[in-house]
C-alpha positions as a Markdown table, in Angstrom:
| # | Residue | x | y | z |
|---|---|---|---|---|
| 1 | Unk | 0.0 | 0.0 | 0.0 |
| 2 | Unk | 1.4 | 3.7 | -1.1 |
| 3 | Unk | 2.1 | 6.1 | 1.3 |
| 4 | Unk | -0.7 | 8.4 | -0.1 |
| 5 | Unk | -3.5 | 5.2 | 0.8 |
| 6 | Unk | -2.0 | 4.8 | 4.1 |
| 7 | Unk | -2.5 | 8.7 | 4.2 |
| 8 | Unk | -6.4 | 8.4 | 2.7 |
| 9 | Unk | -7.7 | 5.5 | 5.2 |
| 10 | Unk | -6.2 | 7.4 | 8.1 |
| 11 | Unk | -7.9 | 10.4 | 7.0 |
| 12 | Unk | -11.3 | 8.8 | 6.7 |
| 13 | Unk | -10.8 | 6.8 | 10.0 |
| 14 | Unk | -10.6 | 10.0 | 11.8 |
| 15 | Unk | -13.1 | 11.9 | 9.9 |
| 16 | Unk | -15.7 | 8.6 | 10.9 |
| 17 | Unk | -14.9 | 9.2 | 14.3 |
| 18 | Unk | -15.1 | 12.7 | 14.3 |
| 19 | Unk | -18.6 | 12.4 | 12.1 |
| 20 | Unk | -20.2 | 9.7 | 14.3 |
| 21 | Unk | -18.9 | 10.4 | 18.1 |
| 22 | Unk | -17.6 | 14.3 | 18.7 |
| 23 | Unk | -19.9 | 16.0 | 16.0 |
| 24 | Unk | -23.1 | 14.0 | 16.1 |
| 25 | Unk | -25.4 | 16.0 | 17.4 |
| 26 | Unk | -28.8 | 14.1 | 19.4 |
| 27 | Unk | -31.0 | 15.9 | 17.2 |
| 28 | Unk | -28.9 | 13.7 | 14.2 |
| 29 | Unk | -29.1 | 10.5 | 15.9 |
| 30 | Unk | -32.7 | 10.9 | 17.3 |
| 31 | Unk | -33.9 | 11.3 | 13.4 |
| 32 | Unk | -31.4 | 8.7 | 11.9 |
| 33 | Unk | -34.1 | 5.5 | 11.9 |
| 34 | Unk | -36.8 | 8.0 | 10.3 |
| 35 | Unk | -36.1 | 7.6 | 6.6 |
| 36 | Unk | -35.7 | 11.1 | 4.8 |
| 37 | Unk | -35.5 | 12.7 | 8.5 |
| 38 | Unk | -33.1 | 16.0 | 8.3 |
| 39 | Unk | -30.8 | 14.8 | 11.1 |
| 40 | Unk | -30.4 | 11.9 | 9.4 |
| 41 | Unk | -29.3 | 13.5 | 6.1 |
| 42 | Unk | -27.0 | 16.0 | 7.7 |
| 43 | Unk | -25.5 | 13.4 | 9.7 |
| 44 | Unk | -24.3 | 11.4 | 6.2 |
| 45 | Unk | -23.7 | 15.1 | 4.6 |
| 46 | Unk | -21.4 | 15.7 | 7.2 |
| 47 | Unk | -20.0 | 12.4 | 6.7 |
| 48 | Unk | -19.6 | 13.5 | 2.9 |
| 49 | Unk | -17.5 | 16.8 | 3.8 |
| 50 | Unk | -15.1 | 15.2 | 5.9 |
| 51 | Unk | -14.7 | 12.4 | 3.4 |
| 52 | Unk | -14.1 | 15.7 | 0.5 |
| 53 | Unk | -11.3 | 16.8 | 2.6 |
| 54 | Unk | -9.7 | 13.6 | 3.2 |
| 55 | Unk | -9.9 | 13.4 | -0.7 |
| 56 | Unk | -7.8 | 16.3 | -1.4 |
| 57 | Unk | -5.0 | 14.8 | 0.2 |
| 58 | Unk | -4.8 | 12.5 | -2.5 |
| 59 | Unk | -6.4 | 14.4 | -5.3 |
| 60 | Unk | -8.4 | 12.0 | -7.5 |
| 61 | Unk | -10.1 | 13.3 | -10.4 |
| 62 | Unk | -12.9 | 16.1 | -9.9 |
| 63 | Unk | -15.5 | 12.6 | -11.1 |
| 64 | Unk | -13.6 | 10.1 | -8.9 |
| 65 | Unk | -14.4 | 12.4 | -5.9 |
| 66 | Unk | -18.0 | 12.9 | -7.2 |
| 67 | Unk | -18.6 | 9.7 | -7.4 |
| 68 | Unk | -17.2 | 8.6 | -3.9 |
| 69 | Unk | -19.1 | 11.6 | -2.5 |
| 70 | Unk | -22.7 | 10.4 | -4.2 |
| 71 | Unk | -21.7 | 6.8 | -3.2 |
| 72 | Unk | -20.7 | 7.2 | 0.5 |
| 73 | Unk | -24.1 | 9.6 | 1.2 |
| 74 | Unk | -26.1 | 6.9 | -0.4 |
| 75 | Unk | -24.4 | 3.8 | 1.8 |
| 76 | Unk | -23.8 | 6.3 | 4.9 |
| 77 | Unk | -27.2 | 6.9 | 5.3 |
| 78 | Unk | -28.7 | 3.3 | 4.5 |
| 79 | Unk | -26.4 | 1.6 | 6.8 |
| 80 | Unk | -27.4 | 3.9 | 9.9 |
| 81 | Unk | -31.2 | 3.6 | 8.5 |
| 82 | Unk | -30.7 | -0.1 | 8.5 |
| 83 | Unk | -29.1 | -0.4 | 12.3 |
| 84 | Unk | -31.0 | 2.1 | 13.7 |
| 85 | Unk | -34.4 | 0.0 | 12.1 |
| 86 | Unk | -32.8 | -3.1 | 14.0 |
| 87 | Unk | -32.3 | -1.5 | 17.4 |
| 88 | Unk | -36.1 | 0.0 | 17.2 |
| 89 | Unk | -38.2 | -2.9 | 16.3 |
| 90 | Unk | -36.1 | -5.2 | 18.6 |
| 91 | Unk | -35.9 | -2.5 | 21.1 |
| 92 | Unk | -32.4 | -3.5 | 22.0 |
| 93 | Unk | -31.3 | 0.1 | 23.3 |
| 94 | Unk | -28.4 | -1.2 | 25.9 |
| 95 | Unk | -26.6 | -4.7 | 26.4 |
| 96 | Unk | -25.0 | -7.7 | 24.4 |
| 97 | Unk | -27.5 | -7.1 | 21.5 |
| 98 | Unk | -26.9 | -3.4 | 21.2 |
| 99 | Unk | -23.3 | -3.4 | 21.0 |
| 100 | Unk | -23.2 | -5.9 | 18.4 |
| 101 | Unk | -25.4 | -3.9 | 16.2 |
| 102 | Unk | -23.0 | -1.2 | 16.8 |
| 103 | Unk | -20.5 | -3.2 | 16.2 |
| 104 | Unk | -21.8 | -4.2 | 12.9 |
| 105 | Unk | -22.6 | -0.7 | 11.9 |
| 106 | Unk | -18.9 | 0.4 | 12.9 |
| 107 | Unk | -17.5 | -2.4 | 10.5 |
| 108 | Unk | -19.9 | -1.9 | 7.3 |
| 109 | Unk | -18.5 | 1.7 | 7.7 |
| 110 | Unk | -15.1 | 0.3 | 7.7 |
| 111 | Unk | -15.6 | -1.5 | 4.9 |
| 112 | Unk | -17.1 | 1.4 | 3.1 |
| 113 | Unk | -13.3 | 3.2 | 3.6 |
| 114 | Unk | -11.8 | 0.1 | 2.3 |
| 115 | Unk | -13.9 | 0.2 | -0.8 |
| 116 | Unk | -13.6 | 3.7 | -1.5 |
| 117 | Unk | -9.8 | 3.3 | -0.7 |
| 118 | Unk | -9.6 | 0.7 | -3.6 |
| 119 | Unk | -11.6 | 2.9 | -5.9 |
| 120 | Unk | -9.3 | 5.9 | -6.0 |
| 121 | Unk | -6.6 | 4.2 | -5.9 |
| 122 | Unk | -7.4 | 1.5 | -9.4 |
């Protein structure tokens, strides 16, 4: 792996924590299992921003970094929808069951980085 995908991954790692723990606001995660809900969508765009700026560290073309912009919001948003769906209808809000839906969430993110890590750098 090149020093610049080293550099990339880094930069999104921090930007997810950043995104989903420091900025996050409770008005963002209240609204994230409502689909089309405003938090929810800011919550992903600000995903996407932090994402563009880990981007120009790189520099991919201006439709590489659309593309991976378009395509992160898209999965962002579904995956949160998705776990935040699970945790509702199986009311598991604390305990064994909770964390591992975090947990899951946590790595399809992850593996979101890893894809888009791949793409820029074909």
């Amino acid at each position: 792996m090149t020093s610049a995908a080293i550099t990339l991954l880094a930069l999104l790692l921090v930007k997810h924590c950043l995104c989903d723990f420091v900025f996050q606001t409770p008005w963002q995660l209240s609204q994230k299992g409502t689909y089309g809900a405003p938090g929810g969508l800011v919550h992903a765009g600000s995903h996407v921003t932090g994402t563009f700026i880990a981007l120009l560290a790189v520099m991919p073309s201006p439709s590489v970094i659309l593309t991976v912009l378009v395509a992160e919001f898209v999965v962002h948003y579904h995956i949160d929808w998705v776990k935040e769906q699970v945790v509702r209808r199986c009311d598991i809000r604390e305990g064994a069951r909770f964390w591992n839906a975090i947990g899951v969430d946590q790595l399809l993110h992850n593996l979101t980085y890893l894809a888009i890590l791949v793409y820029v750098t074909a």
